[in-house]
C-alpha positions as CSV (number, residue, x, y, z in Angstrom):
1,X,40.9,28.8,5.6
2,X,42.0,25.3,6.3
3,X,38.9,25.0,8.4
4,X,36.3,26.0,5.6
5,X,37.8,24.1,3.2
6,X,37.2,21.0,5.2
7,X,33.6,21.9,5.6
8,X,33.2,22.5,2.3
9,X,34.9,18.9,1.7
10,X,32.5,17.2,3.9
11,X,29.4,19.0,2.6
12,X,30.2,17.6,-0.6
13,X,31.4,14.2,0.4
14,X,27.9,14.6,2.2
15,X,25.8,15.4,-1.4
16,X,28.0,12.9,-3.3
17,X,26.9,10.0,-0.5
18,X,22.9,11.0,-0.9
19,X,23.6,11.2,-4.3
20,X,24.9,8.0,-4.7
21,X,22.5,6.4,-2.2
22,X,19.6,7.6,-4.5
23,X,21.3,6.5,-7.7
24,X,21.8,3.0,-6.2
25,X,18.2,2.6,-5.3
26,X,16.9,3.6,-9.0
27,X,19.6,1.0,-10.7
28,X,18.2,-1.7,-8.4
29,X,15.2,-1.3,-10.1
30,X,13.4,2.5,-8.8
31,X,11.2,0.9,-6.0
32,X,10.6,4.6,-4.7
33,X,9.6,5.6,-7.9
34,X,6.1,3.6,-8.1
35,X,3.2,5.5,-9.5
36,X,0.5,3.4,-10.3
37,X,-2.2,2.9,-8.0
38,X,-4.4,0.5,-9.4
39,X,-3.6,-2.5,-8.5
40,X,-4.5,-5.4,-11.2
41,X,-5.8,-9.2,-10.5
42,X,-2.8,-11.6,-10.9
43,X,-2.8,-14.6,-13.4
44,X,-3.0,-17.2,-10.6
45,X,-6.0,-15.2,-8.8
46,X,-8.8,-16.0,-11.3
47,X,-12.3,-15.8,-9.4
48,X,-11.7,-13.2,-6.4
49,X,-9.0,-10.9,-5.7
50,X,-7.8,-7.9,-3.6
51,X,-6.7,-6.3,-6.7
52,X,-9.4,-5.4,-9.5
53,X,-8.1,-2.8,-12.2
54,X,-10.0,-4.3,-14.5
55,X,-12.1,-5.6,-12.4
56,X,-12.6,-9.8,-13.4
57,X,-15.6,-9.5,-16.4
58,X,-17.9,-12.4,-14.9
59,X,-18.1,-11.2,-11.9
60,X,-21.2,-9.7,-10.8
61,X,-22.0,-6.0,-12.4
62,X,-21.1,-3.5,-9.3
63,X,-23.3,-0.7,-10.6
64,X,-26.9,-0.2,-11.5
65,X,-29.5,-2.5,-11.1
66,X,-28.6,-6.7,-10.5
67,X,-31.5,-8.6,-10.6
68,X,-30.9,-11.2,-7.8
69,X,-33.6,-14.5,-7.8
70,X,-33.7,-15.8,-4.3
71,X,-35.2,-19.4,-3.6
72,X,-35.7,-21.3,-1.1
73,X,-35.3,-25.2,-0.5
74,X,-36.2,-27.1,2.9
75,X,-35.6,-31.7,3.1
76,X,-37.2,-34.6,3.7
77,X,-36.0,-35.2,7.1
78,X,-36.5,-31.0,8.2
79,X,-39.7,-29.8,6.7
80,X,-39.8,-26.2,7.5
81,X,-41.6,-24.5,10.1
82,X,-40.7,-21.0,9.0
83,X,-42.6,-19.2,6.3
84,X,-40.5,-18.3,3.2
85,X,-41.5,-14.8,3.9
86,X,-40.2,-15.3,7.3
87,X,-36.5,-16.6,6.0
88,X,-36.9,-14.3,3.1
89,X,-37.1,-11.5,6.0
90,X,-34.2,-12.8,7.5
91,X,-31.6,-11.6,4.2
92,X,-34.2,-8.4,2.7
93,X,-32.0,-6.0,4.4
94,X,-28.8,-6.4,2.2
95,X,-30.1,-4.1,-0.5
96,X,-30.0,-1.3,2.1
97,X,-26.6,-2.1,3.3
98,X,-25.3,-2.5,-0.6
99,X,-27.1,0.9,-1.5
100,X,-25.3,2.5,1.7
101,X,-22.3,1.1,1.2
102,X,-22.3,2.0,-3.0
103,X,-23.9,5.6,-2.1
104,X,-26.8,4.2,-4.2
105,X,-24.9,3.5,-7.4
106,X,-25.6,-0.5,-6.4
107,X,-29.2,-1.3,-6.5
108,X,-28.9,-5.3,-5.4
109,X,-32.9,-5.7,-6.3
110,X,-34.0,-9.2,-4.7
111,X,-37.3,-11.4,-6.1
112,X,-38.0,-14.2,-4.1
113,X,-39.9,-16.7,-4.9
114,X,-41.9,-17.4,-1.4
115,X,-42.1,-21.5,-1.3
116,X,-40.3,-24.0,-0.2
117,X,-39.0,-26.6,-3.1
118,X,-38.4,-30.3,-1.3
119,X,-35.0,-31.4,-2.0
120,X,-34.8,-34.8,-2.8
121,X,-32.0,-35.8,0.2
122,X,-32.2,-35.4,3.8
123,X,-30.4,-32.3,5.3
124,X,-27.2,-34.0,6.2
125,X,-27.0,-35.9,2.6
126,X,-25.7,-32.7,0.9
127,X,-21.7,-30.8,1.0
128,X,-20.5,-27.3,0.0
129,X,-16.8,-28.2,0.7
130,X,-16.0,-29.2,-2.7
131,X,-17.0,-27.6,-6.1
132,X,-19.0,-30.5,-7.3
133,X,-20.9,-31.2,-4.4
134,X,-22.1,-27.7,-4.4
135,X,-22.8,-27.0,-7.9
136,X,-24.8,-30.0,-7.8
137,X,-26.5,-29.3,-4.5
138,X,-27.5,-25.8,-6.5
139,X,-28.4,-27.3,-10.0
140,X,-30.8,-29.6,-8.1
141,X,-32.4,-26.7,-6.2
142,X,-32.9,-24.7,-9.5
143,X,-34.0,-27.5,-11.5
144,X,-36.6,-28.2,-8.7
145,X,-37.8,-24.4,-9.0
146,X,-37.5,-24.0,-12.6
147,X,-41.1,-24.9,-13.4
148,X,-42.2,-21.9,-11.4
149,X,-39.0,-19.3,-11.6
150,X,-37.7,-17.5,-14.5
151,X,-34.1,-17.5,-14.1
152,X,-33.7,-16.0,-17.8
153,X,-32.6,-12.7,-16.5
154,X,-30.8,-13.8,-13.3
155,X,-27.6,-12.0,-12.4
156,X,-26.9,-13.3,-9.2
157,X,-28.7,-16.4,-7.6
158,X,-29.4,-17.0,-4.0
159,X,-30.2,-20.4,-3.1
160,X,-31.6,-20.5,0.9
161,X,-31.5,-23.7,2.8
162,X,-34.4,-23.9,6.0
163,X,-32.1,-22.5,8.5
164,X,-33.9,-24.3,11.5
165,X,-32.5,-28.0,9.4
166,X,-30.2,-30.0,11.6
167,X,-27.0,-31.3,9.3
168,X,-26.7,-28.7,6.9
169,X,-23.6,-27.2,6.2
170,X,-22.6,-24.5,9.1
171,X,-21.3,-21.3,7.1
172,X,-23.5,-21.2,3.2
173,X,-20.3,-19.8,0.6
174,X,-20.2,-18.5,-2.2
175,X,-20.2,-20.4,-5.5
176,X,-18.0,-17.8,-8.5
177,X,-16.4,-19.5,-11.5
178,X,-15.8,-18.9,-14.7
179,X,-18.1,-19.4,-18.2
180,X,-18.8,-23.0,-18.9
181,X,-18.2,-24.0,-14.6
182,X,-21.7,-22.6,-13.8
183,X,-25.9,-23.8,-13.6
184,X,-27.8,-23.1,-16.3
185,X,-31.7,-22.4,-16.7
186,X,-33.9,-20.7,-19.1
187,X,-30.8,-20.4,-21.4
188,X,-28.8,-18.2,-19.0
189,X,-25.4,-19.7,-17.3
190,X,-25.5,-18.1,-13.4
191,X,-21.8,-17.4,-12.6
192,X,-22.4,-16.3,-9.3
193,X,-24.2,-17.9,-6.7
194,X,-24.6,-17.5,-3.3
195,X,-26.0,-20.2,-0.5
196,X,-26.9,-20.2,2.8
197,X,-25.8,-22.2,6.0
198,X,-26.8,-22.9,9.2
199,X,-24.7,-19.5,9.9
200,X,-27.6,-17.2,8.4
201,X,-29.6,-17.3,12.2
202,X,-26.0,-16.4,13.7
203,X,-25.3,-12.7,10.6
204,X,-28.7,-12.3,9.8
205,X,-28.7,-10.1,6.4
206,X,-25.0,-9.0,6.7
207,X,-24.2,-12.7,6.0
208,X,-25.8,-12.3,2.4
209,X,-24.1,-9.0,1.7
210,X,-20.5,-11.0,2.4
211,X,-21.0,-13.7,-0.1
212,X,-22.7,-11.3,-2.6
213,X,-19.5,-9.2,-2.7
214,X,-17.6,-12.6,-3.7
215,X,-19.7,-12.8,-6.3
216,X,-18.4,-8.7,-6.9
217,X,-15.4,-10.2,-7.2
218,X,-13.5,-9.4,-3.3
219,X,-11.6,-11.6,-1.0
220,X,-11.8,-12.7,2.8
221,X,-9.8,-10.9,5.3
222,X,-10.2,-13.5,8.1
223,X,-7.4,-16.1,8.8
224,X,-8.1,-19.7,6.8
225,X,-5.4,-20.9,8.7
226,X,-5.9,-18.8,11.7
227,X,-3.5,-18.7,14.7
228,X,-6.1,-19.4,16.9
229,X,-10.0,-19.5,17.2
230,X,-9.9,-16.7,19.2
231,X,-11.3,-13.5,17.3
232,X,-7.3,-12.3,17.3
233,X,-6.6,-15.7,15.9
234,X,-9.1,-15.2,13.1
235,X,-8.8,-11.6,12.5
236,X,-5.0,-10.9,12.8
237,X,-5.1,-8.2,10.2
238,X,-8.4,-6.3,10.0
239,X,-9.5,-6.9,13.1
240,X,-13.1,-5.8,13.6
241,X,-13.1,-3.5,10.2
242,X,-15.1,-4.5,7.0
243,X,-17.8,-6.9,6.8
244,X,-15.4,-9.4,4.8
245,X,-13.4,-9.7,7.6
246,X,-16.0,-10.2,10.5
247,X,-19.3,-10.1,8.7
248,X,-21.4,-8.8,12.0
249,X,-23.4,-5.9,12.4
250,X,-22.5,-5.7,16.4
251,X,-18.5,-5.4,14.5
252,X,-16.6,-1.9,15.7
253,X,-16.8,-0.9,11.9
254,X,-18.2,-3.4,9.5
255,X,-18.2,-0.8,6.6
256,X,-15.7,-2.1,3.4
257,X,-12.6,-0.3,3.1
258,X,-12.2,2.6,0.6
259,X,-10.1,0.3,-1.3
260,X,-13.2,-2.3,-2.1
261,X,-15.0,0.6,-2.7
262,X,-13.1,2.1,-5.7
263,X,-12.3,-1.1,-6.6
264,X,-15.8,-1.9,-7.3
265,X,-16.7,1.8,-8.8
266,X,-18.3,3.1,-5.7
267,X,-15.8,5.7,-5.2
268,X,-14.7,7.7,-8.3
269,X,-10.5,8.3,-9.4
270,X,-11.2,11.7,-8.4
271,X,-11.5,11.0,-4.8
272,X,-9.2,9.5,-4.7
273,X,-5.8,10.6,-4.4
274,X,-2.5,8.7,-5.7
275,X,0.4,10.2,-4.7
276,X,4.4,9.2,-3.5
277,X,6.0,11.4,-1.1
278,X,9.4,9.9,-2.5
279,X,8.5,12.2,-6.0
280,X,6.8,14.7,-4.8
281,X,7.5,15.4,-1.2
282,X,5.2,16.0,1.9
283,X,1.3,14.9,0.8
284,X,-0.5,17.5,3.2
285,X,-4.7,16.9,1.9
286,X,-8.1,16.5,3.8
287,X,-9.8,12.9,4.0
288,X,-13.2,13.2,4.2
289,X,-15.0,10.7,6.6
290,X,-16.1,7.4,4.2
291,X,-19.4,7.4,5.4
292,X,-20.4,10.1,4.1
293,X,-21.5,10.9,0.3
294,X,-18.6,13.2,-1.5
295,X,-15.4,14.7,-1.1
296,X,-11.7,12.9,-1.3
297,X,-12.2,9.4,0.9
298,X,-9.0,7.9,0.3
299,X,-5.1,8.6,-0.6
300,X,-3.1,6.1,-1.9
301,X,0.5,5.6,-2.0
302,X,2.2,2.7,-4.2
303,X,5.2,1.1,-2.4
304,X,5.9,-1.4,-4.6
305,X,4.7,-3.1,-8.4
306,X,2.4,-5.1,-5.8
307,X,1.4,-3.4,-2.6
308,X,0.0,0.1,-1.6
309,X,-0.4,2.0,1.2
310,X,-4.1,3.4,1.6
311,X,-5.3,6.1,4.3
312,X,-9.1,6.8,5.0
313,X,-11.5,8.4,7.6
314,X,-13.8,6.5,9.7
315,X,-16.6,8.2,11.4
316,X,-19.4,7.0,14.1
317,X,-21.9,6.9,11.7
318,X,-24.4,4.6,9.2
319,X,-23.2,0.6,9.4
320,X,-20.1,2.1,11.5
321,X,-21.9,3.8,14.5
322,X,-21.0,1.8,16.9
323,X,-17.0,2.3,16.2
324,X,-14.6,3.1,19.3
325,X,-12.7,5.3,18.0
326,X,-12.5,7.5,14.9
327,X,-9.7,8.7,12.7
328,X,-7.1,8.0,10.4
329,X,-7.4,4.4,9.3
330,X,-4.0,3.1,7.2
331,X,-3.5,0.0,5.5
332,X,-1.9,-2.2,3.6
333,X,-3.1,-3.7,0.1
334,X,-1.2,-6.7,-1.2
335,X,-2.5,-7.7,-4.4
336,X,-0.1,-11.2,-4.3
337,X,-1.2,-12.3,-1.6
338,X,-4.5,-14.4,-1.3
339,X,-8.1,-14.5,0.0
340,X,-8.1,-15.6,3.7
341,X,-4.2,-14.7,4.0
342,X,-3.9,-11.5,5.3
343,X,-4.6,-9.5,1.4
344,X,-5.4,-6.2,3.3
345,X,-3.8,-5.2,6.8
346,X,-4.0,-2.4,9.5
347,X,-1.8,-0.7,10.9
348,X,-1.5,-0.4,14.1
349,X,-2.1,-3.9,14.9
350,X,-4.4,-4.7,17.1
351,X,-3.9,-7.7,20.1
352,X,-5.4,-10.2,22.2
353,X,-6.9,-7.3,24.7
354,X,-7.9,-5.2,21.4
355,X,-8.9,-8.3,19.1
356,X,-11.2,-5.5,16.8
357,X,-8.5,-3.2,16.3
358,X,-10.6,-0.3,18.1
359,X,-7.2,1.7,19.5
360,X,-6.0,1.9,16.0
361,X,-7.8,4.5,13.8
362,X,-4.6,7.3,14.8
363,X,-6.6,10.7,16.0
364,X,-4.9,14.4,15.7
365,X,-1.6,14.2,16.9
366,X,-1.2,10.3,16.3
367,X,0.5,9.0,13.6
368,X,1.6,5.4,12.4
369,X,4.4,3.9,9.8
370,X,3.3,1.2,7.5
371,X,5.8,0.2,4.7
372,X,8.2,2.6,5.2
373,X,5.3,6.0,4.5
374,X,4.8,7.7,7.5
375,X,0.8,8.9,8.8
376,X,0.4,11.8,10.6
377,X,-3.0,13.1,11.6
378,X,-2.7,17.3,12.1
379,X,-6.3,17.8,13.0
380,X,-9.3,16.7,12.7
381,X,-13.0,18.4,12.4
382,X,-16.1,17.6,10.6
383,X,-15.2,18.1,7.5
384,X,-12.8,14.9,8.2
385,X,-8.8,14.5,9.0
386,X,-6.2,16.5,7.7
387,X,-2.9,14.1,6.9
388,X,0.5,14.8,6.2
389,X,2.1,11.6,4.6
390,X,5.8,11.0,3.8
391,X,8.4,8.6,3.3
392,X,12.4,7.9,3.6
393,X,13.2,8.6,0.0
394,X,16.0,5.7,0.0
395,X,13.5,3.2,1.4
396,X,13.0,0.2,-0.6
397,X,10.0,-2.4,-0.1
398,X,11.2,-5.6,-1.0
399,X,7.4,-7.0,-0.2
């Protein structure tokens, strides 16, 4: 009898130290106890952000038709050989990359105006680094092309330079600000402005859809202050995923993350799937692959006020066909954290001998642990990847 009582004392000793262990974690504030997916902008994050519930109201419109005016401007010193048509060739695919990306709920529908307007400087005369330079290199441009272009119903302008021009600026950003910051014409204020670089011969039409989806309101996931010049330097967390990170075609998946896409309304809530395994146990639920039109593309799993967890299938097909290795691909979303400073990570990481991440999509049998939830792929088919998702219940992230 003495024996069972003592059993019986340690099994309760046992419940009163979970018990207590739980209690603890809800009085410092019920970390494990986050239900709210959608991640918002922060206060100091005012033109682009990785969070976007609401999304920032003068950002570009991410559904329907945007009307996006495209001119061109070539310089005294670098007449152009190139036809506009030619350059104007060079960017014309990122409407089918935008429809494929939006599962045509994004029609980006580009009119060019094909002729060159003669800036009044040499090449090398004019700077994109600071906000003045460049708003005045692109109130120049459009006051030169006003006489011919009706920028009255302009949602998104695209300013591009003669790429062949020696001394231009190498990579052509993005211009976003806020009402009263912008160039006016034909009594409409363009918020969101894209220019080109001598980069454009290097990502071809890619390169446009990148700086258009600033104007959408995303961030960078390359390094601004990268380890190294190496690709692992640049691309510490994403690797060779998303076209915000590495904006190349030739990329092992170039596709946006499920994240930017229900961010921006191209995915609805209800394929979505938010969920904590610390309420409501095991998550077992199909993923369907995100390249692919339907179905549930994404689960995601808050962690903290800030920060989610976000699991999604990548297939070999569409802008990703040319990916290593599908699966499973889990991440990180940090909403504090800034453009070009590691907003969205994946896990697994990859390394200097797998700078594009390609062993880390986790196929059936894998798994992976990023901020304490745990990813285990059961099997996988056609129809996608079958998950089962859970988490220490007395983990806290303190991120």
């Amino acid at each position: 009898m003495t024996t069972i009582r003592n059993l019986e004392s340690l099994s309760r000793l046992r419940m009163f130290v979970v018990a207590s262990l739980l209690s603890a974690c809800a009085q410092k504030g019920s970390e494990e106890l986050y239900t709210n997916c959608k991640l918002t902008i922060p206060a100091d994050q005012t033109q682009v952000s990785i969070g976007g519930f609401p999304r920032n109201s003068h950002r570009l419109a991410s559904t329907g038709t945007v009307n996006v005016t495209v001119i061109m401007v070539d310089f005294p010193n670098a007449t152009a050989a190139k036809t506009p048509a030619e350059v104007f060739a060079m960017v014309s695919g990122a409407s089918s990359t935008f429809s494929e990306m939006s599962y045509d709920r994004f029609d980006y529908s580009m009119a060019p105006a094909l002729q060159w307007f003669r800036m009044s400087k040499n090449s090398d005369q004019y700077s994109y680094d600071g906000y003045e330079s460049h708003r005045a290199y692109i109130q120049e441009a459009v006051q030169l092309a006003d006489s011919t272009v009706d920028f009255s119903n302009t949602d998104l302008l695209v300013v591009l330079a003669d790429p062949d021009a020696q001394g231009i600026p190498v990579k052509g950003p993005a211009m976003v600000v806020s009402p009263g910051a912008g160039v006016t014409a034909d009594g409409n204020e363009m918020l969101n402005v894209v220019t080109s670089g001598a980069d454009l011969k290097t990502w071809g039409s890619i390169w446009l859809n990148h700086e258009s989806t600033h104007a959408l309101g995303l961030v960078d996931l390359y390094r601004y202050e990268p380890a190294s010049q190496t690709t692992a330097g640049l691309l510490p967390d994403v690797g060779g995923f998303g076209y915000m990170g590495l904006n190349s075609f030739e990329s092992n998946a170039p596709g946006l993350f499920a994240w930017e896409r229900w961010v921006l309304g191209w995915l609805d809530d209800a394929q979505v799937l938010c969920g904590n395994p610390r309420i409501e146990g095991e998550i077992n639920t199909l993923v369907t692959p995100l390249g692919t039109a339907g179905g549930q593309k994404a689960v995601v799993v808050p962690v903290s006020a800030t920060k989610v967890v976000v699991v999604e299938s990548r297939r070999a097909n569409g802008i990703d066909a040319q990916i290593a290795k599908a699966g499973v691909v889990v991440y990180t979303v940090d909403s504090t954290v800034r453009s070009g400073y590691g907003p969205l990570e994946i896990f697994p990481k990859g390394s200097e001998s797998d700078p594009l991440f390609t062993g880390s999509p986790r196929a059936a049998g894998e798994s992976v642990t990023a901020s304490g939830i745990k990813v285990e792929v059961i099997s996988s088919d056609d129809a996608g990847d079958t998950v089962r998702i859970s988490a220490d219940a007395i983990w806290i992230d303190k991120n």
